[in-house]
C-alpha positions in Angstrom: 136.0 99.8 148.7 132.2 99.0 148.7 131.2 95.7 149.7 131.5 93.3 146.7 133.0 95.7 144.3 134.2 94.6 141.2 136.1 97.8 139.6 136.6 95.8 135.9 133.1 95.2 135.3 131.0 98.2 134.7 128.8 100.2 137.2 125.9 100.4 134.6 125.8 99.2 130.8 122.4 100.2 129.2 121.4 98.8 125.7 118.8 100.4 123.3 116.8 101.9 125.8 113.6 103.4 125.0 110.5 104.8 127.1 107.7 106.9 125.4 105.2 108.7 127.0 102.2 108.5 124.9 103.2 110.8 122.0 106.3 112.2 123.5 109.8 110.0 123.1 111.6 111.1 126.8 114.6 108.2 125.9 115.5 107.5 122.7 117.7 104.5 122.0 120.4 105.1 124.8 123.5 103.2 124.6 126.1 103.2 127.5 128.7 102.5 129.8 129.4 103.8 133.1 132.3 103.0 134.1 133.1 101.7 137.7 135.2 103.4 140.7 134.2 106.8 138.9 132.3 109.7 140.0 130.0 110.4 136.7 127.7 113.1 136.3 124.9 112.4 134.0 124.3 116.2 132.4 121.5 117.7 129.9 118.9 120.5 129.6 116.4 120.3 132.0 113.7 117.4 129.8 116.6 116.1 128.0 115.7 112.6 129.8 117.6 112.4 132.5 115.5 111.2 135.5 113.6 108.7 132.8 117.2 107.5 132.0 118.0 107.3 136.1 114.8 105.5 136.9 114.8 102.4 133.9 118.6 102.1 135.3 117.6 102.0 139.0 114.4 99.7 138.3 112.1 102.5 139.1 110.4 102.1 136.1 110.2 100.1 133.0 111.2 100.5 130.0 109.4 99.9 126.7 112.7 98.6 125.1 116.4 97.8 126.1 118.3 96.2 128.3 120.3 97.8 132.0 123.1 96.3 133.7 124.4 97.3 137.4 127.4 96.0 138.2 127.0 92.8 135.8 123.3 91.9 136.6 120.4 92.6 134.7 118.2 95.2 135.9 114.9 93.1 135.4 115.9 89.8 135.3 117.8 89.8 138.3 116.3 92.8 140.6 117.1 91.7 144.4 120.6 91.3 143.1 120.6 94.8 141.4 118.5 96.2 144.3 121.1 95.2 147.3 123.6 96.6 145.2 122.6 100.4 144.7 121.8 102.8 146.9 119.2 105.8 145.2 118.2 109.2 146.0 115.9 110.0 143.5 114.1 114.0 142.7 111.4 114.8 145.4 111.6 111.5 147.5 109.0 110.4 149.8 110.2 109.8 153.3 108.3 108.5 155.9 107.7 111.9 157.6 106.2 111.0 160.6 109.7 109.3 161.7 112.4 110.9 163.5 115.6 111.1 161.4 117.2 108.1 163.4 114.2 106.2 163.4 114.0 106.2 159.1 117.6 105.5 159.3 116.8 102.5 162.1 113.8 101.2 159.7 115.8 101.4 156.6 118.7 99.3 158.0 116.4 96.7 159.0 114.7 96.6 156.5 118.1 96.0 154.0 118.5 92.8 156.2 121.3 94.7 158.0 121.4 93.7 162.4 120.2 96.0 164.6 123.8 96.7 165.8 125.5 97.4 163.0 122.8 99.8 162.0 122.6 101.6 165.0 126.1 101.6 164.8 126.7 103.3 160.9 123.3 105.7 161.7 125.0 107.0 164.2 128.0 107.9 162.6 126.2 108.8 159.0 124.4 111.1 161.8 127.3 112.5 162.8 128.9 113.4 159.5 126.0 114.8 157.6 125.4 116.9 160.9 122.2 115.8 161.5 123.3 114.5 164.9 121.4 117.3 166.6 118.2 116.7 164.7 118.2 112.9 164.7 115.1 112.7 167.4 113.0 115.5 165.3 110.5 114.4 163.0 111.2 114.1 159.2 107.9 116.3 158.7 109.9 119.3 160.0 113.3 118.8 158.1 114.1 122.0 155.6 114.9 120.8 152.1 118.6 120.2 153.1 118.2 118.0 156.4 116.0 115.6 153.6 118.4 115.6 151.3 120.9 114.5 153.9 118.9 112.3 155.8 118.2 110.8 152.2 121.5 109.9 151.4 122.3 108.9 154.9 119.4 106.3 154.1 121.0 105.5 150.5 124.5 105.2 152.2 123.2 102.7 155.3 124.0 99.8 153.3 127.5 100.8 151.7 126.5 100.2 148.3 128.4 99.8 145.2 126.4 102.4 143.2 124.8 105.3 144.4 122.6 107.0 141.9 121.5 110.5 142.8 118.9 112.7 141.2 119.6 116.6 141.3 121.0 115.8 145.1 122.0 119.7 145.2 118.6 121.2 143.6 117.5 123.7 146.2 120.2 123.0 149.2 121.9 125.6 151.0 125.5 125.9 150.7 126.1 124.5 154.0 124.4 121.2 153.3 125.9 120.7 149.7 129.2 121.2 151.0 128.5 118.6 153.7 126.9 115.9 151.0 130.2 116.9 148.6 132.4 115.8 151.3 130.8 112.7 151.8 130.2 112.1 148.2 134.3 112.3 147.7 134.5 110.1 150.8 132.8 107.6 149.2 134.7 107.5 145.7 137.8 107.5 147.1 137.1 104.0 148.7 136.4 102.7 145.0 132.6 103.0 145.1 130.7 104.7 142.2 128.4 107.4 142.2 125.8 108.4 139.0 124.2 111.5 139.4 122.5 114.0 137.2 122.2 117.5 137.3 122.0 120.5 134.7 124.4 122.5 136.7 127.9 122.6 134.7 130.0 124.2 137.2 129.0 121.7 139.7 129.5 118.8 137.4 133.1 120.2 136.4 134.2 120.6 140.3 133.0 117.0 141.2 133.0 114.3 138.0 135.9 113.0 136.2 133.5 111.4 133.8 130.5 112.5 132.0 128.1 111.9 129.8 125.5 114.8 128.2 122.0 114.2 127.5 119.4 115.8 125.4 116.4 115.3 123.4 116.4 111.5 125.1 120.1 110.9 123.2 123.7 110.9 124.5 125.5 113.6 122.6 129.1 112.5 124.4 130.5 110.3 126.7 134.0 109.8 128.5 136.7 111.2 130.8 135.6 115.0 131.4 138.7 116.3 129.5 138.0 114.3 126.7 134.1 115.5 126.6 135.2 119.0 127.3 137.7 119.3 124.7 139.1 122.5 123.4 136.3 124.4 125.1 137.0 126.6 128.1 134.7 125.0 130.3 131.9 122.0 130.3 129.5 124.6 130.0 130.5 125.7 126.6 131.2 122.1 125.2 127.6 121.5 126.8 126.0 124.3 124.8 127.5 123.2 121.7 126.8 119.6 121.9 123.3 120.2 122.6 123.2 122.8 119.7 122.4 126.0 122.1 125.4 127.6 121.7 124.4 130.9 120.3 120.7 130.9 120.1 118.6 133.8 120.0 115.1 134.4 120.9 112.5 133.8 119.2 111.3 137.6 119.6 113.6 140.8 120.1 111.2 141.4 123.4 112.6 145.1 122.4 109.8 146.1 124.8 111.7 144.4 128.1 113.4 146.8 130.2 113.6 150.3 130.9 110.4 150.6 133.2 107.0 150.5 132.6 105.6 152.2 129.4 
């Protein structure tokens, strides 16, 4: 189990949480409870509010009303406690490109507080099983979209904490690398950890979460166990596209002149 764990509290409880963006309402009053030990996938249309939702939670940014939990302290009031507790992957992060791969990993330990040893120690092995062992003296600058991803996590993980909150982790990574971060994803769970990530892609959510919650228009639709939010539906995907009131739809326009070749 993570260090510090405590499996009867929740991983995350947000209250009334709201963030507007000038005109435009991207959360909308969220209420909820992640529960801990879980893997929970976080699931909506793409601007349904997701990342908004992921960044108030992680302290990334603040929201205009409401109140976030992790792991019993508050979000806000309490942020170094929050902050040595999750580890976070967010969409399109910044790395310090001009770093080898162990280096950022080496700078990131230190940096959590962590001795030199022991980071040296859990980079290398991290290394190892994300196989980035053979790229670990290459520059971050020259990693393909999946060696960041990995390295990423790697950097999340360094610290073994009791969340880990992923944005879109899979969003544009080969099949190779996803299968590599699934592996050590399940890893982690199993040892009673938690991990929150979003994603709009149903089959992945099905194959990995046992809990879910679905997001759109800055509301949760549903929340619970994934049988219980899939239901009598054959798969998430179809319980998705009925929650969120797609199920259906037609275009706006016939677009009876698409297809057939030009004319």
């Amino acid at each position: 189990m993570a260090e510090g764990a405590v499996v009867d509290v929740p991983a995350v409880r947000v209250r009334g949480l709201w963030k507007r963006f000038g005109e435009q309402i991207a959360v909308a009053g969220v209420d909820l409870e992640l529960p801990a030990g879980r893997f929970v996938g976080l699931v909506g249309p793409n601007g349904a509010g997701k990342t908004t939702t992921l960044s108030m939670v992680t302290g990334l940014l603040r929201p205009d009303q409401g109140a976030v939990e992790v792991v019993g302290h508050d979000v806000w009031q309490d942020p170094v406690a929050v902050k040595a507790r999750i580890g976070v992957l967010p969409e399109g992060l910044r790395l310090f490109e001009r770093l080898s791969g162990r280096e950022l990993l080496g700078y990131t330990g230190r940096l959590r507080g962590l001795p030199g040893v022991e980071v040296d120690k859990r980079a290398a092995q991290l290394l190892d099983v994300l196989d980035l062992a053979g790229a670990q003296h290459k520059l971050v600058v020259d990693y393909s979209t999946g060696m960041r991803k990995k390295i990423g996590l790697a950097a999340a993980l360094l610290h073994n904490p009791e969340v880990l909150f992923l944005d879109e982790p899979f969003e544009g990574v080969d099949p190779v690398s996803a299968q590599t971060i699934r592996g050590v994803l399940e890893r982690y769970t199993a040892s009673g950890a938690t991990v929150v990530f979003s994603s709009h892609v149903m089959e992945l959510v099905e194959s990995l979460c046992d809990w879910v919650a679905v997001m759109a228009a800055g509301r949760i639709r549903a929340h619970g166990p994934l049988a219980e939010v899939r239901g009598s539906a054959p798969s998430l995907q179809q319980a998705f596209l009925e929650l969120v009131g797609a199920n259906g739809r037609a275009a706006a326009t016939d677009l009876d002149w698409l297809g057939g070749g030009a004319r």
